[in-house]
C-alpha positions in Angstrom: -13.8 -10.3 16.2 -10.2 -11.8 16.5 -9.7 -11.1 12.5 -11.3 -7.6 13.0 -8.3 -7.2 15.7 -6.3 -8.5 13.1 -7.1 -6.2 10.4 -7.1 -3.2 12.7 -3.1 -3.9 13.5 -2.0 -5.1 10.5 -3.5 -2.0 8.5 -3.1 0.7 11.6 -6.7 1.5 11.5 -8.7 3.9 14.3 -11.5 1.4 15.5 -13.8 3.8 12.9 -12.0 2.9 9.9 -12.3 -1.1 10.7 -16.0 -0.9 11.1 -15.8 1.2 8.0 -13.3 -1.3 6.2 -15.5 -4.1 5.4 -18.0 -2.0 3.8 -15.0 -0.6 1.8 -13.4 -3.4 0.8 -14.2 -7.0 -0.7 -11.5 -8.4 0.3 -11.6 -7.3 4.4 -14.9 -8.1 4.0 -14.1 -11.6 2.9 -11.4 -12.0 5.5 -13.7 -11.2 8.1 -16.2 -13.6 7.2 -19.3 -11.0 7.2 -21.8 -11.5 5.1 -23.6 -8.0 4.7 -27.0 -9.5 3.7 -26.9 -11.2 6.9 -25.2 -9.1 9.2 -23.0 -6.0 9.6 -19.9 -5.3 11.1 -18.7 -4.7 14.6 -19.4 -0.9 15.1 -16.4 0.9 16.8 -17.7 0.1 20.7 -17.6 -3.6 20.4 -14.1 -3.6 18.3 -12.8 -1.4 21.0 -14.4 -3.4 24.1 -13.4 -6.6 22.7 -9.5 -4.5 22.3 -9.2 -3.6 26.0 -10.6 -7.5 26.8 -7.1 -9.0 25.0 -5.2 -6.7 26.3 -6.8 -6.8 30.2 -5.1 -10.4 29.6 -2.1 -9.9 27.8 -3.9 -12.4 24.9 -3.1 -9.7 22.2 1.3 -10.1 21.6 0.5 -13.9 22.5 -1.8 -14.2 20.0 0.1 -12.4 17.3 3.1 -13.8 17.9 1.2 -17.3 17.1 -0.3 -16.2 13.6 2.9 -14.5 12.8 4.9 -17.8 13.4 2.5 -19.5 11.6 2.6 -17.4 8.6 6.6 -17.3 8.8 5.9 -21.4 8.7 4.0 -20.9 5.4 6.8 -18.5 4.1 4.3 -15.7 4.3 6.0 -12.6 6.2 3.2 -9.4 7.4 4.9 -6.0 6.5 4.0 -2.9 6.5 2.8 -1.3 3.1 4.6 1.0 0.8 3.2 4.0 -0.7 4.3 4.6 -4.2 3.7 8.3 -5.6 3.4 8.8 -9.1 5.4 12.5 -9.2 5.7 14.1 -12.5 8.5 16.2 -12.9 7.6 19.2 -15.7 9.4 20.7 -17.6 9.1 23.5 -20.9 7.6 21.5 -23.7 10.7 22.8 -25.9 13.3 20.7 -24.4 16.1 19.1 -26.5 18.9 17.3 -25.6 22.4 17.1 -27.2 21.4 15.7 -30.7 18.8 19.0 -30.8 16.0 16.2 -30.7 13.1 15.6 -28.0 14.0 13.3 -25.1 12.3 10.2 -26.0 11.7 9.8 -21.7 9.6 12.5 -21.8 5.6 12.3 -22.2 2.8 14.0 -21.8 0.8 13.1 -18.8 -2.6 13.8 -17.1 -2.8 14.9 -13.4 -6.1 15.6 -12.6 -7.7 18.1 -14.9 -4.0 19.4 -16.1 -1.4 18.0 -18.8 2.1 18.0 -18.0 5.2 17.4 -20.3 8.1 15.5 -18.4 9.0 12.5 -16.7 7.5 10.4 -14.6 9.0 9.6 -10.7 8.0 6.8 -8.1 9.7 6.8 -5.2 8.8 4.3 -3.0 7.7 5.7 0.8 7.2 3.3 4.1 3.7 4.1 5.0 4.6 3.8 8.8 7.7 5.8 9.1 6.9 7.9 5.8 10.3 7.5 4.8 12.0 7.3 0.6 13.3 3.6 0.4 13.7 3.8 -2.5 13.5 5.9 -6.2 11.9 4.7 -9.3 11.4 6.8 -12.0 10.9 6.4 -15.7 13.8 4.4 -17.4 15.6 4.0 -20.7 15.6 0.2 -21.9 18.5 -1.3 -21.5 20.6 -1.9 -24.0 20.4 -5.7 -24.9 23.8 -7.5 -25.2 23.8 -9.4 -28.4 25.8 -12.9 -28.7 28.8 -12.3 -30.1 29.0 -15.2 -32.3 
């Protein structure tokens, strides 16, 4: 149950979605230690019982601050996740650029059932805050420096 907490905090999930999670995903399911020919998860009650019992007792922070040391020990550090969103910016199949040629960053790509012609963006978003941090996007190679002797 303690690793179910775990997982519920360190993935913000409703007490649905971790008794949902390790029928989702191998790896949670792993974690967890559930064997589903055995047993199956905690439905939503007991996760959310078992919840209000660590924090009746202020056991929850303790508790986490303990793995979280831990981990820090091991050089692990827990984060939040980023979302990276593969945006295509279109644009008219006819483009040129100076030298009256086709830019060589743009492609054709598949969204769904539709082509696009353009670029490709991926901005990097906090998944808590769903703030940019950051903007990647489809690059020219860099220019390598040769030795110049």
């Amino acid at each position: 149950m303690l690793r179910v907490y775990f997982l519920q905090h360190w993935f913000n999930l409703s007490e649905p979605a971790v008794e949902e999670a390790p029928y989702d995903s191998r790896a949670m399911r792993a974690f967890v230690g559930i064997d589903l020919g055995r047993e199956g998860a905690p439905d939503e009650t007991t996760v959310c019982k078992f919840r209000h019992r660590l924090e009746a007792h202020s056991l929850g922070e303790q508790i986490f601050a303990l793995v979280n040391a831990h981990l820090a020990a091991s050089g692990l550090i827990l984060s939040r996740g980023t979302i990276v969103d593969a945006t295509i910016i279109d644009v008219p199949s006819s483009t040129k650029n100076k030298t009256k040629t086709c830019d060589s960053e743009m492609h054709q790509a598949k969204k769904g059932n539709q082509w696009y012609f353009g670029m490709k963006a991926h901005p990097g978003v906090d998944s808590k805050t769903k703030l940019i941090h950051s903007a990647g996007g489809h690059r020219r190679p860099r220019a390598r420096l040769e030795d110049p002797a």
